[in-house]
C-alpha positions as CSV (number, residue, x, y, z in Angstrom):
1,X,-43.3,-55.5,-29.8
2,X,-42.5,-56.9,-26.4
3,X,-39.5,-59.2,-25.9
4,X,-41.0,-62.8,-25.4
5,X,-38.2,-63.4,-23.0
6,X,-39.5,-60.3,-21.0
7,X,-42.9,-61.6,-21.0
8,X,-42.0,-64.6,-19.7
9,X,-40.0,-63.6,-17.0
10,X,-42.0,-60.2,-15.8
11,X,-45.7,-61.7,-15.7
12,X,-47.3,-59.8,-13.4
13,X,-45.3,-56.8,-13.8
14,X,-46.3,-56.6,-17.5
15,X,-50.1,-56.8,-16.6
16,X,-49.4,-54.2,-14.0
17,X,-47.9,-51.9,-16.5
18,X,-50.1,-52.4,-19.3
19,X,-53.4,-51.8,-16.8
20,X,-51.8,-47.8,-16.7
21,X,-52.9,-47.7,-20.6
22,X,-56.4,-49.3,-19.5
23,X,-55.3,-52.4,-21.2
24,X,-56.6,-55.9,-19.6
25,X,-53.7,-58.2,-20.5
26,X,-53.8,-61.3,-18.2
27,X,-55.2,-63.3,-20.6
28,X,-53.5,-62.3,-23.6
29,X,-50.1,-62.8,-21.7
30,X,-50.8,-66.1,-20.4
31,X,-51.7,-67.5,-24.0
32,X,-48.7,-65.7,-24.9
33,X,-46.4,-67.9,-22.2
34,X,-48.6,-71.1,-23.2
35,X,-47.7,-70.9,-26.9
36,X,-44.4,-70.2,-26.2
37,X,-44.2,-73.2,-24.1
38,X,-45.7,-75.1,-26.9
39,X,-43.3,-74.0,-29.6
40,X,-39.9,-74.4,-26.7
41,X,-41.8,-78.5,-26.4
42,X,-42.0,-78.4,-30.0
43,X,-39.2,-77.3,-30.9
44,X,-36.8,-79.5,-28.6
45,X,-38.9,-82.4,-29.8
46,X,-37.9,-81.6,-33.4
47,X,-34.2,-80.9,-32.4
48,X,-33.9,-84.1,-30.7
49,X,-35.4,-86.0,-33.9
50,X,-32.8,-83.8,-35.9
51,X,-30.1,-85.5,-33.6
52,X,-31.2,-88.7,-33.7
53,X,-31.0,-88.1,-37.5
54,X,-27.7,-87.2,-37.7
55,X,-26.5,-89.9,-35.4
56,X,-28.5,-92.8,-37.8
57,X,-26.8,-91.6,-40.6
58,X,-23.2,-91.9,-39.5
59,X,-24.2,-95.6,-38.3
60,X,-25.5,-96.3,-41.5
61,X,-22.0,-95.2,-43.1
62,X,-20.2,-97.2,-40.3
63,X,-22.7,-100.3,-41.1
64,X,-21.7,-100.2,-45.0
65,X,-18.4,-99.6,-44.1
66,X,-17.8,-103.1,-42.2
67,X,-20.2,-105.0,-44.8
68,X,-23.1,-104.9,-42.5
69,X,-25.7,-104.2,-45.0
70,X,-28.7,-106.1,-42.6
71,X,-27.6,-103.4,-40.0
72,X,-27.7,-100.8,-42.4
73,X,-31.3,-101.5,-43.6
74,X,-32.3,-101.5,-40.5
75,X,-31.0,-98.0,-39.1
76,X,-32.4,-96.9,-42.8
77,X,-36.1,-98.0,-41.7
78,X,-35.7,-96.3,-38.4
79,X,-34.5,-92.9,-39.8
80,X,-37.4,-92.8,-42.6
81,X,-39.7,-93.3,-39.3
82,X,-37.7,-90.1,-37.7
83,X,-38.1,-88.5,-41.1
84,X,-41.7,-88.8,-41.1
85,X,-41.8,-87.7,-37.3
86,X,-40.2,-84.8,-37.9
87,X,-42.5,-83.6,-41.2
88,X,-45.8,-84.0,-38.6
89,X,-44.0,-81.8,-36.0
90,X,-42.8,-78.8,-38.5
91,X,-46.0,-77.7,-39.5
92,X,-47.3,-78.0,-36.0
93,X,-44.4,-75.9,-35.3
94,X,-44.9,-73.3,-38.1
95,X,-48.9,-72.8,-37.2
96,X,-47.5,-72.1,-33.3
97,X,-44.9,-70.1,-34.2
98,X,-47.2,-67.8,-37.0
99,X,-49.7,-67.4,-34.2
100,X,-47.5,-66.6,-30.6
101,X,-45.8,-63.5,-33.1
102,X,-50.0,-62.8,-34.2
103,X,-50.5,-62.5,-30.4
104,X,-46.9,-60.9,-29.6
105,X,-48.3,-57.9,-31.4
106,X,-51.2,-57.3,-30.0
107,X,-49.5,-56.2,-26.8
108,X,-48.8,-52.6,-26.4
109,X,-45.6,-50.9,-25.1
110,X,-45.3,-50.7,-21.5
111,X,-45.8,-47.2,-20.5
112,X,-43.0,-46.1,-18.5
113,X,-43.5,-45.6,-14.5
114,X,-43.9,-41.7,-14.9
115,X,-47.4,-42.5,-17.3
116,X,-49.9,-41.2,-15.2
117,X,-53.1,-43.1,-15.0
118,X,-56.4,-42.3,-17.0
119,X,-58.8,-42.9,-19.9
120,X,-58.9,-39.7,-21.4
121,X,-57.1,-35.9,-22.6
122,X,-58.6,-35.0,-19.7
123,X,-56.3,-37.1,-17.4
124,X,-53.4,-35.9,-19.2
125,X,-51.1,-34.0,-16.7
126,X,-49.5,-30.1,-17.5
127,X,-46.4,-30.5,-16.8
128,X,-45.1,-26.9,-18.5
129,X,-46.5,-23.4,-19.6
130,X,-45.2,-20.6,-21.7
131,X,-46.3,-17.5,-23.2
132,X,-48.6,-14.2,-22.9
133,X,-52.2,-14.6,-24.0
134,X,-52.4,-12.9,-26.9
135,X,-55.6,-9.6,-26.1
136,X,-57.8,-9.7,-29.4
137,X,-59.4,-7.2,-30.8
138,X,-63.5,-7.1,-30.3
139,X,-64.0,-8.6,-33.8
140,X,-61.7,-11.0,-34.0
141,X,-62.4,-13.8,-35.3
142,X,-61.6,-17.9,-36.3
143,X,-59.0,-18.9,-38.6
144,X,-61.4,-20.2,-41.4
145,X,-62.9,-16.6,-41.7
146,X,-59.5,-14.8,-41.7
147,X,-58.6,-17.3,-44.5
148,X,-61.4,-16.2,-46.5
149,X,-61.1,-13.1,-46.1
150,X,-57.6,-13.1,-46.9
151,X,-57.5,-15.0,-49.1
152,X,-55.1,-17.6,-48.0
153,X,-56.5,-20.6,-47.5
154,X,-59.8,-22.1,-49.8
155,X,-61.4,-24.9,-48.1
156,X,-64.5,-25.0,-50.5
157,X,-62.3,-25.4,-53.3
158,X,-60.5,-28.3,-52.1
159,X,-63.8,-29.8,-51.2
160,X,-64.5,-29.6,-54.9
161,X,-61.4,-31.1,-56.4
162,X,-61.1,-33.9,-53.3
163,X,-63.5,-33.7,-50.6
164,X,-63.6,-32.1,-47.1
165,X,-60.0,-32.2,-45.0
166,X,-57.9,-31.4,-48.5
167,X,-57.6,-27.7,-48.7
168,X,-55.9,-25.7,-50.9
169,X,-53.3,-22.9,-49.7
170,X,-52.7,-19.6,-52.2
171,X,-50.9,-16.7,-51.9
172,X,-49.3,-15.4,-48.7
173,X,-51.0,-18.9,-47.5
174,X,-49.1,-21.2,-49.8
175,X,-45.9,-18.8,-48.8
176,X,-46.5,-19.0,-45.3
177,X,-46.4,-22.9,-45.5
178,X,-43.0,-23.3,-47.5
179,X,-41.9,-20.7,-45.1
180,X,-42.6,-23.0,-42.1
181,X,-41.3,-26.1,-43.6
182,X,-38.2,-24.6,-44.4
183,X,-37.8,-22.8,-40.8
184,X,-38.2,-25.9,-39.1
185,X,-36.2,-27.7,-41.3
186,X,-33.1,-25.5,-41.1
187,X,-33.7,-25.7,-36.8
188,X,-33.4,-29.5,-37.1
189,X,-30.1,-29.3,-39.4
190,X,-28.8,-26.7,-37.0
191,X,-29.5,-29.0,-33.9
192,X,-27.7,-31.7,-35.6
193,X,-30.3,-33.5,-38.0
194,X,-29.6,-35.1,-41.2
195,X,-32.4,-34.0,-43.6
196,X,-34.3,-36.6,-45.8
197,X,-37.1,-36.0,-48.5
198,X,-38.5,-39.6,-48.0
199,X,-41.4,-41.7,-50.3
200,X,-44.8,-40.9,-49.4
201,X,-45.9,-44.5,-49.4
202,X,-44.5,-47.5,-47.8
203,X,-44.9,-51.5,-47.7
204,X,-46.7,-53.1,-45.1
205,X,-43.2,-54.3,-43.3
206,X,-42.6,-50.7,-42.9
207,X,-46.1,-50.1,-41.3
208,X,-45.8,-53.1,-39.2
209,X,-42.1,-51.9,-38.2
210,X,-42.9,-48.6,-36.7
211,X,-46.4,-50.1,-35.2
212,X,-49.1,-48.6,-37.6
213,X,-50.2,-51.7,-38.7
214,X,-52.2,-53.5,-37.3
215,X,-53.5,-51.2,-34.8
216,X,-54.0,-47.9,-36.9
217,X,-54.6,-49.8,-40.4
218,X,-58.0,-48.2,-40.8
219,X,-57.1,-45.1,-40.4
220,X,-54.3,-45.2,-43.4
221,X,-54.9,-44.5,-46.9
222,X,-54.3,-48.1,-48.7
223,X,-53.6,-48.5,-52.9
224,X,-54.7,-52.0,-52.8
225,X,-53.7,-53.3,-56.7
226,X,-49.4,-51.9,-55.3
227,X,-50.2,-52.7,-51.8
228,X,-48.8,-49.7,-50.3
229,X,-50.0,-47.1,-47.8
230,X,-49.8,-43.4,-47.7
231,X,-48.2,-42.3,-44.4
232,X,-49.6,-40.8,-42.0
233,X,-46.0,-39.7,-40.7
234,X,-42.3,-39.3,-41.9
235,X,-41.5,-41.4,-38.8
236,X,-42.5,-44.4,-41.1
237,X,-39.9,-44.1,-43.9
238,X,-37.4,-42.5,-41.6
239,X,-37.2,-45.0,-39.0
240,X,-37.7,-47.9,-41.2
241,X,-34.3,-46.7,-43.0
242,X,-32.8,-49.2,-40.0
243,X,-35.3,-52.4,-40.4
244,X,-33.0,-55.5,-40.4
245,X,-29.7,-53.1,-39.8
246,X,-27.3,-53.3,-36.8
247,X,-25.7,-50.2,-36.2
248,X,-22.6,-49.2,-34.5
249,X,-22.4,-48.0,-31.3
250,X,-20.2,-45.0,-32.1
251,X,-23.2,-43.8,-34.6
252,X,-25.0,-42.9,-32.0
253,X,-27.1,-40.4,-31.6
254,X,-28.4,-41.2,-35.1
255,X,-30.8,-37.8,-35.6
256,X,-33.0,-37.7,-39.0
257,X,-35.4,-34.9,-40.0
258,X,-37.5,-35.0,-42.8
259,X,-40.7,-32.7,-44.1
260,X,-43.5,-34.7,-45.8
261,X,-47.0,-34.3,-46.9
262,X,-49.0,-36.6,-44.0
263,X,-52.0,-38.6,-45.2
264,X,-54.9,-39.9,-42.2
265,X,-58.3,-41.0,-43.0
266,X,-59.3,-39.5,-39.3
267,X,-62.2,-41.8,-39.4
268,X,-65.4,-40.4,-36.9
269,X,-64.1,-37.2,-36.8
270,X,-66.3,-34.6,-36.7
271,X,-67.7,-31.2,-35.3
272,X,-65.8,-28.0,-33.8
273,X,-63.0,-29.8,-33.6
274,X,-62.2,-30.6,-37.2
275,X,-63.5,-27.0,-38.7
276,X,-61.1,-25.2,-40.8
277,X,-57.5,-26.3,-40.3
278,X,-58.1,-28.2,-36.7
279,X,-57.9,-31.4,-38.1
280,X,-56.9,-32.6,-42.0
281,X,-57.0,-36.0,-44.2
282,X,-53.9,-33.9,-45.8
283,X,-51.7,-32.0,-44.1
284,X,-47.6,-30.6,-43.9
285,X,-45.4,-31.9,-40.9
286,X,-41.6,-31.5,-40.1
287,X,-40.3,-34.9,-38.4
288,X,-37.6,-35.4,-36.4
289,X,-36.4,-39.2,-35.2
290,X,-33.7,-40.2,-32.9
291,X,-32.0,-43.8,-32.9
292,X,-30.3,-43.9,-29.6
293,X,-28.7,-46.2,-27.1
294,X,-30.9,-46.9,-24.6
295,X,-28.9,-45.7,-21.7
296,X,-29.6,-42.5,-23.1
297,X,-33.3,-42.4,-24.7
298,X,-34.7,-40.7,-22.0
299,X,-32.3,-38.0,-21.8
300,X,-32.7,-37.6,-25.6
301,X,-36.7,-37.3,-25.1
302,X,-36.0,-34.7,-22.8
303,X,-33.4,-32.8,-25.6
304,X,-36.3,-32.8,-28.4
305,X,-38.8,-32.0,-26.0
306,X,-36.9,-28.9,-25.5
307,X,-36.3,-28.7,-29.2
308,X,-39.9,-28.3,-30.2
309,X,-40.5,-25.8,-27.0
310,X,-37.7,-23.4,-28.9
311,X,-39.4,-24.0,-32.0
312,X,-42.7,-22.3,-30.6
313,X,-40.8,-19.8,-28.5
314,X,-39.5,-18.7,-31.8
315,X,-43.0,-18.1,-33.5
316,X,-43.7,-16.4,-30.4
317,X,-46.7,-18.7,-29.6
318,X,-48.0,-19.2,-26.2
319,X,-47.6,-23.1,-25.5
320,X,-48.1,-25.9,-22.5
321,X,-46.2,-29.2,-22.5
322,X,-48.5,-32.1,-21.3
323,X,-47.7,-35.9,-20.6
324,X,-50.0,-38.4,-21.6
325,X,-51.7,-40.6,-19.4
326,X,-51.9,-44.0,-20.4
327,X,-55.2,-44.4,-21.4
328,X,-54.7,-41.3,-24.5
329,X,-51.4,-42.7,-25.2
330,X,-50.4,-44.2,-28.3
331,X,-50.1,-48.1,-28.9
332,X,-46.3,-48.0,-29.5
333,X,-45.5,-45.4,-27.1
334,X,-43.7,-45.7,-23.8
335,X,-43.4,-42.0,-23.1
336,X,-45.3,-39.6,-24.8
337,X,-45.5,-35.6,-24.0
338,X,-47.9,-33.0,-26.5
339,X,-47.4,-29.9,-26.6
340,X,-50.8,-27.5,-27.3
341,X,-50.6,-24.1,-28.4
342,X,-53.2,-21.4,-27.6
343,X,-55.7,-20.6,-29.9
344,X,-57.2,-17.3,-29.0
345,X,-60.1,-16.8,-31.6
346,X,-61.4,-20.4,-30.8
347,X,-60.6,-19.7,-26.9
348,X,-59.1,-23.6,-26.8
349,X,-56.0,-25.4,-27.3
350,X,-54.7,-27.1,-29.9
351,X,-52.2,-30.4,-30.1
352,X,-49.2,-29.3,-32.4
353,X,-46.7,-32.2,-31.6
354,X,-46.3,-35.6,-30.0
355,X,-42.4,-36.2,-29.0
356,X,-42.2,-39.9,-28.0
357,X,-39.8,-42.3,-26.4
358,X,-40.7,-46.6,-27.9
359,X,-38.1,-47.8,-25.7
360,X,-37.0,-50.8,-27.4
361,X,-40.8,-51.8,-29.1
362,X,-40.2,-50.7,-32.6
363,X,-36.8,-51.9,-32.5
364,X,-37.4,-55.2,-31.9
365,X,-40.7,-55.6,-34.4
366,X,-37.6,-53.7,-36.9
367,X,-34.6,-56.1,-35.7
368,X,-33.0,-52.9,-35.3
369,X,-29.8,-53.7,-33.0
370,X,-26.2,-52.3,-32.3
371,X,-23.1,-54.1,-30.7
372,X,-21.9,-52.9,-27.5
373,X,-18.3,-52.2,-26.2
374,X,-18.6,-56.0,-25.3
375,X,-19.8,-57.2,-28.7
376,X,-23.4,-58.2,-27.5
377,X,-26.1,-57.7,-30.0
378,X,-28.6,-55.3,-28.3
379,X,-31.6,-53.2,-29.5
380,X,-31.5,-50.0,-30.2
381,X,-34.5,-47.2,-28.5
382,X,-36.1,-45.2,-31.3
383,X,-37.6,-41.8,-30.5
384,X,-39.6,-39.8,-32.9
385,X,-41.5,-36.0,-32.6
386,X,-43.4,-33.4,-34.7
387,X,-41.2,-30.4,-35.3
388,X,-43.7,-29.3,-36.1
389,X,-47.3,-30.2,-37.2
390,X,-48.5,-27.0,-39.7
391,X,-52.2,-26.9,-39.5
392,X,-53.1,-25.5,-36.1
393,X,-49.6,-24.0,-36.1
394,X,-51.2,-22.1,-39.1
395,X,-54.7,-21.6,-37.2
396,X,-52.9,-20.2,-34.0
397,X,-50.6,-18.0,-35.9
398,X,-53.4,-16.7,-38.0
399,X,-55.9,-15.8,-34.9
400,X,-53.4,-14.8,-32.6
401,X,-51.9,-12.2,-34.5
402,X,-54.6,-10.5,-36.5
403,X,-54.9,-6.9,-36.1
404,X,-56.6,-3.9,-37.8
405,X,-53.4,-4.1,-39.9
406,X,-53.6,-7.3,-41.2
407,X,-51.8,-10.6,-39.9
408,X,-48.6,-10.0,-38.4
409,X,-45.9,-12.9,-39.3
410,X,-43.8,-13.8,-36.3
411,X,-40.0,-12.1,-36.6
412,X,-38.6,-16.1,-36.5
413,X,-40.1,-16.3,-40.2
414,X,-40.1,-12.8,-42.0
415,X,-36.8,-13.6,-43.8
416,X,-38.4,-16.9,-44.9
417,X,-41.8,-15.6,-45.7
418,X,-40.6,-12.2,-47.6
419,X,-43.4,-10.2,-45.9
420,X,-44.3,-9.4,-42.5
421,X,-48.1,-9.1,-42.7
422,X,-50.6,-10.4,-44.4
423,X,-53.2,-7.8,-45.6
């Protein structure tokens, strides 16, 4: 969420910004400003009634005090008329208040001056690429046919038990996940990160804290009777471990990694792009977040950015490094690159992570602060990244290495997986 102080005192900077991510936000910000000027008239109003108050009651005391009863009554009549003042004014108050934060949210971040401008993937900019195309053989084919014919992954089966997006890894499959999740893990913990196995559902505050809801709310799994979502991310439950916390300055960087099972409805999605493992309602992810000071976010975007390029130098993937544009950015994000790896069977690219930078937006919807050197309460800038997404990790791997032989398994993983083909 913006800083209404920011909004007040950037106007036309903000609509400037927010017109990058194709967002029209004049008139949103100026009811923004007007509410806020209603609650700061409101408010004084109250305060000065408050005062007032406070003043009558010592002159009552004083009254009683040199046997002025008459007087007394009096100033008693006056602050019952203050009293009742006051009651109008705090509902008024409360019903301003509920809806400037209703509005306050419906801004998103402000990209950040190096967001290029567009409306779609197509806009985004290459920025980065790595890696030898892998050469195929002549019947090579898609992941979803080498994991039938493997073996390894059963997509019909998962259909049967849950429905389509939900399927069910065995074998060298199942192996080759775990072995994943535990290589990316022990990457993160070597770099630094503290590893966390967090819930898989989460309250609406902790939704609402990393920006999910309201914007992505339809696109999360809800358990309405416990009123608690399914993530879609680790980011959720990691990052809200510092909702309503102030932190010390000396903590910084504070660098969390955690695997989870990820849950997204992926409403409208459908053709070539969702076949096999290209897009899931159910699917593994390693997450690494960063709480940092904000003199330094940027040059700890830059540090995991580099972080998930080792982690597909390592699998021996070919890769390119992109940066959003604002119009295919996220709602919460200020910075956003994605790295794609290449598919060769399926001739295309696919999105394997998002490292972000928020800037100070979650932190603020959180009231997650720190205290400087001079004791000044400050927010924090939170930072989150896939390290890594597994399903199109998984398709890539599988397409790009089959052989006559079988599917050779990157050298990064054979002491995790405990076999180096898969045949």
């Amino acid at each position: 969420m913006l800083q209404l102080q920011k909004i007040r005192e950037n106007r036309d900077q903000i609509i400037e910004r927010l017109a990058v991510k194709n967002f029209k936000a004049t008139g949103l910000v100026d009811e923004i400003i007007e509410l806020d000027n209603t609650r700061r008239n409101s408010q004084k109003e109250l305060d000065d009634i408050l005062a007032l108050s406070n003043q009558l009651a010592k002159e009552i005391g004083n009254h009683y005090a040199k046997g002025e009863p008459g007087k007394a009554e009096l100033a008693k009549q006056e602050s019952l008329k203050l009293k009742a003042a006051a009651k109008a004014i705090e509902p008024l108050l409360m019903d301003t208040v509920e809806l400037l934060n209703a509005k306050l949210i419906e801004l998103p971040n402000l990209p950040h001056t190096s967001v290029p401008k567009g409306k779609t993937p197509e806009d985004n900019e290459i920025i980065y690429e790595e890696g030898v195309m892998p050469r195929l053989p002549e019947n090579a084919v898609p992941h979803w046919d080498l994991a039938s014919t493997y073996k390894i992954v059963d997509f019909e089966l998962g259909n049967k038990v849950t429905g389509a997006g939900f399927p069910f890894y065995r074998g060298k499959g199942a192996r080759l996940q775990r072995a994943l999740i535990n290589f990316f893990l022990d990457e993160a913990i070597e770099a630094g990160y503290i590893e966390y196995q967090p819930p898989l559902l989460v309250n609406a505050a902790s939704g609402y804290g990393t920006g999910q809801l309201p914007d992505k709310e339809g696109q999360m799994y809800f358990a309405p009777e416990d009123n608690l979502y399914l993530i879609p991310t680790a980011e959720v439950p990691l990052t809200n471990i510092y909702r309503d916390v102030i932190v010390k300055e000396i903590d910084f960087p504070i660098k969390n990694v955690a695997y989870s099972n990820c849950f997204r409805r992926e409403a409208g999605s459908y053709g070539k792009d969702v076949r096999g493992l290209n897009r899931l309602h159910q699917f593994d992810k390693v997450e690494i977040v960063q709480i940092q000071h904000p003199d330094k976010s940027y040059q700890t975007l830059e540090e995991m950015k580099e972080h998930v390029a080792g982690l597909l130098r390592k699998l021996e993937l070919p890769f390119r490094i992109l940066r959003l544009c604002g119009g295919d950015m996220s709602f919460t994000s200020a910075l956003t690159y994605d790295f794609e790896v290449f598919s060769a069977a399926q001739n295309r690219w696919l999105e394997v992570s998002s490292v972000s930078n928020f800037e100070d937006f979650q932190a603020n919807r959180m009231k997650l602060r720190f205290k400087d050197k001079e004791g000044k309460t400050r927010l924090a800038h939170t930072l989150n990244g896939s390290a890594l997404a597994l399903p199109r990790v998984v398709a890539a791997l599988l397409e790009n290495n089959q052989s006559a032989k079988g599917i050779k398994i990157p050298d990064a993983l054979t002491s995790y997986t405990g076999f180096k083909f898969i045949d």
